[in-house]
C-alpha positions in Angstrom: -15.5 24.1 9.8 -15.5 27.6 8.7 -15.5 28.5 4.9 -14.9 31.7 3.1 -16.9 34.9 2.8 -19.6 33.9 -0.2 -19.1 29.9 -0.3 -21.6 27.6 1.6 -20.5 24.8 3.7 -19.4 21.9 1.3 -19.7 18.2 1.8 -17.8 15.5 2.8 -18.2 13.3 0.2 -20.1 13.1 -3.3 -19.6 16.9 -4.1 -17.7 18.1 -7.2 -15.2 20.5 -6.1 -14.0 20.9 -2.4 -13.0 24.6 -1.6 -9.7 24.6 0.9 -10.6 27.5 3.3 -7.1 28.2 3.8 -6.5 29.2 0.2 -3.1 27.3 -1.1 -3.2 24.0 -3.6 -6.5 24.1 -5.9 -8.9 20.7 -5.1 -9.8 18.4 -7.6 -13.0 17.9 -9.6 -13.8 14.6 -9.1 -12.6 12.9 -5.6 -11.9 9.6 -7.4 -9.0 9.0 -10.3 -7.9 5.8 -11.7 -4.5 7.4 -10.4 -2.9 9.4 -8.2 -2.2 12.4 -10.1 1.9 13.0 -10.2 2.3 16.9 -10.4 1.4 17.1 -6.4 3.5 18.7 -3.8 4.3 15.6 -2.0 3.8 12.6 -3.9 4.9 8.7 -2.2 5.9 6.1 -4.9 6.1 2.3 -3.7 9.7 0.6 -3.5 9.3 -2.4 -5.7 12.5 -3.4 -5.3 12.8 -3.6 -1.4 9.8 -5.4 -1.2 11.0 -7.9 -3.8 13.8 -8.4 -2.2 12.2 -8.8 1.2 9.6 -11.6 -0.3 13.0 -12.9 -1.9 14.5 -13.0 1.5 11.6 -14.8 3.1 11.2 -17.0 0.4 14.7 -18.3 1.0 14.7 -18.7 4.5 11.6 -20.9 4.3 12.8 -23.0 1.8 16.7 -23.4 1.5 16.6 -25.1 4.6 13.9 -27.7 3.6 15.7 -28.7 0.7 19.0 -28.4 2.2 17.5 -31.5 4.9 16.2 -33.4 2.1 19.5 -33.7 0.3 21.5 -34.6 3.7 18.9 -37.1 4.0 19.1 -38.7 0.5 23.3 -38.4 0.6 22.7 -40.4 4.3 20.0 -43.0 3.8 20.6 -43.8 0.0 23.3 -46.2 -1.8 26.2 -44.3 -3.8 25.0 -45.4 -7.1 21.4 -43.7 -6.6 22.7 -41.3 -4.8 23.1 -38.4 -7.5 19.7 -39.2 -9.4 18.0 -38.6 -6.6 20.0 -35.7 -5.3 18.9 -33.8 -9.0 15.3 -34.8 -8.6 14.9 -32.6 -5.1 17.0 -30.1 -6.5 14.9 -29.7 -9.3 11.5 -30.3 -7.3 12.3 -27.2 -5.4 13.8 -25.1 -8.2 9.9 -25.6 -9.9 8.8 -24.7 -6.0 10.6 -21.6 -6.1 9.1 -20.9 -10.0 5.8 -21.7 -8.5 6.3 -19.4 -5.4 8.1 -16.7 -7.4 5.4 -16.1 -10.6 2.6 -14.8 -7.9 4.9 -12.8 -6.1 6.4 -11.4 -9.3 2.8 -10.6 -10.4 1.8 -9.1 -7.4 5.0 -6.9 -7.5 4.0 -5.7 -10.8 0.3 -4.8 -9.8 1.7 -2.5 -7.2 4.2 -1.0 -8.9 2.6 -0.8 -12.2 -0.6 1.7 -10.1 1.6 4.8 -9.3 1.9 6.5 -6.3 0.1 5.1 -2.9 0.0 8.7 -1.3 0.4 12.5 -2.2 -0.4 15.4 -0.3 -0.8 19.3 -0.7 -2.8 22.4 1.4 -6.2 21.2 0.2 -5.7 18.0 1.1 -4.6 14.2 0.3 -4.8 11.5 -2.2 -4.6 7.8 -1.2 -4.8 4.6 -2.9 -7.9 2.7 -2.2 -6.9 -0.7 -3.7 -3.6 -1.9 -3.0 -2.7 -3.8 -6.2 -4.5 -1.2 -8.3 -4.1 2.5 -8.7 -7.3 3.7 -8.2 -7.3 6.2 -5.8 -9.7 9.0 -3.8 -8.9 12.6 -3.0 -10.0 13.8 0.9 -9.6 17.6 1.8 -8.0 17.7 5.2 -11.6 18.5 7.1 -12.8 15.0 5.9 -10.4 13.3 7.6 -11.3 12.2 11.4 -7.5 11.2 11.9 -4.4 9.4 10.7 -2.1 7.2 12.3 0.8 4.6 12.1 -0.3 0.4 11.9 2.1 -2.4 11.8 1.0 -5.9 10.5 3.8 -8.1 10.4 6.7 -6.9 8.6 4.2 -4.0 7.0 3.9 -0.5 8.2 0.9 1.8 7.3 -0.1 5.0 7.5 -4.1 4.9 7.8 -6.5 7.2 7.1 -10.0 7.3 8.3 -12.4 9.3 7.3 -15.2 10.9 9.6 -18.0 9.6 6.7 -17.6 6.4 5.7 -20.3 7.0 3.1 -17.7 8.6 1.3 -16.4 5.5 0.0 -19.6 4.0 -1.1 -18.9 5.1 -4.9 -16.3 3.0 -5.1 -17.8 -0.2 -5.7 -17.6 -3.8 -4.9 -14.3 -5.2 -6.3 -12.8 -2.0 -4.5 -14.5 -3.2 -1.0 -13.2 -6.9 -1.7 -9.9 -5.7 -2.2 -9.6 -3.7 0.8 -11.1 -5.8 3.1 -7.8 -7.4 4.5 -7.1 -3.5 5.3 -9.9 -2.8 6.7 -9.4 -6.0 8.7 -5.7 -5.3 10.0 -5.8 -1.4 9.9 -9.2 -1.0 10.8 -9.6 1.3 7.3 -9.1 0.7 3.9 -7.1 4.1 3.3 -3.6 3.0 4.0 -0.3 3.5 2.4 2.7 1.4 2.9 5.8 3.9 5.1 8.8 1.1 5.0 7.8 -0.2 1.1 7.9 3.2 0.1 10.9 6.1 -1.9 10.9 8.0 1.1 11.8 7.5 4.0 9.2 7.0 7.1 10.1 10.4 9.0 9.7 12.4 6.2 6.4 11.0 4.9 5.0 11.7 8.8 6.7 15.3 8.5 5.1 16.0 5.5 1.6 14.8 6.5 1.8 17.3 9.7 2.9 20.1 7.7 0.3 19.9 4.7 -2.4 18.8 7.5 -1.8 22.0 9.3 -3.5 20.6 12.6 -6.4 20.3 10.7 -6.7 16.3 12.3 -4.9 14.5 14.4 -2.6 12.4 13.7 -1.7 9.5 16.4 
């Protein structure tokens, strides 16, 4: 990596100030925030709403047809005069299923809406979430980064990033590790950021990584 005239070679990770050799978008202080910071030149919110509405979706098709069989059974196999009390007792057993299912998924919701942005980008480099029901988040400058690519779990897409030092993620602590390990897991890093949960839509997010990464690492 080369740097400019008068500035030593600077560190992957622990360092407090990263110096982009290609000029442009100023680096942080500190690689870790609580948040992503909003004034970036390319900053990714999650869609709450199309994910709530795609757990809504799921949620519906797994259980309207459950309870739908368990009234045609009741209104088949039952005498007319127990008929109806019955009939309200599965309806309301599976309108406290749906409360039941709904509250977690509500909560969840909120957790990763509540944490800001997942991703933003500029000439220095990138900012992505490192817990995904929490905000906190670490800063990479583009030479850190060994590559980024596209992972589908499911009905989730990710962009992933991986650094080339790992170690750069040991000051983020334990609860951050245990959260991330069902990335780390699926994606095979815990850098990711949702692509078809998010404002924007997929193309652009790629576009925008490719120009702000300048070649600087593949992307794949």
């Amino acid at each position: 990596m080369t740097t400019p005239t008068g500035h030593p070679p600077q560190p992957f990770y622990g360092g407090p100030q990263f110096h982009h050799p290609h000029g442009g978008y100023p680096a942080p202080s500190t690689p870790v925030a609580k948040r992503i910071p909003e004034n970036e030149p390319f900053v990714v919110r999650p869609n709450v709403a199309k994910r709530g509405l795609l757990a809504a979706g799921v949620v519906l098709v797994v259980v309207l047809p459950v309870a739908f069989l368990a009234v045609l059974g009741i209104v088949s196999s039952m005498e007319p005069e127990v008929r109806s009390g019955a009939i309200i007792s599965v309806v309301g057993f599976f309108v406290c299923l749906m409360i039941m299912i709904a509250l977690p998924l509500g909560i969840q919701l909120w957790l990763i809406g509540s944490g800001g942005p997942v991703l933003a980008l500029s000439p220095a480099g990138l900012w992505i979430r490192t817990r995904p029901t929490r905000g906190q988040a670490i800063w990479m400058p583009w030479e850190a980064v060994a590559r980024i690519s596209r992972r589908r779990w499911s009905l989730e897409k990710m962009v992933v990033v991986t650094p080339h030092d790992p170690r750069m993620l040991q000051q983020l602590g334990a609860f951050t590790r245990l959260d991330s390990a069902p990335l780390n897991i699926f994606y095979g890093s815990g850098l990711a950021a949702t692509l078809n949960f998010a404002d924007r839509p997929e193309a652009e997010i790629m576009g925008a990584i490719a120009h702000y990464s300048a070649g600087r690492c593949p992307i794949i």
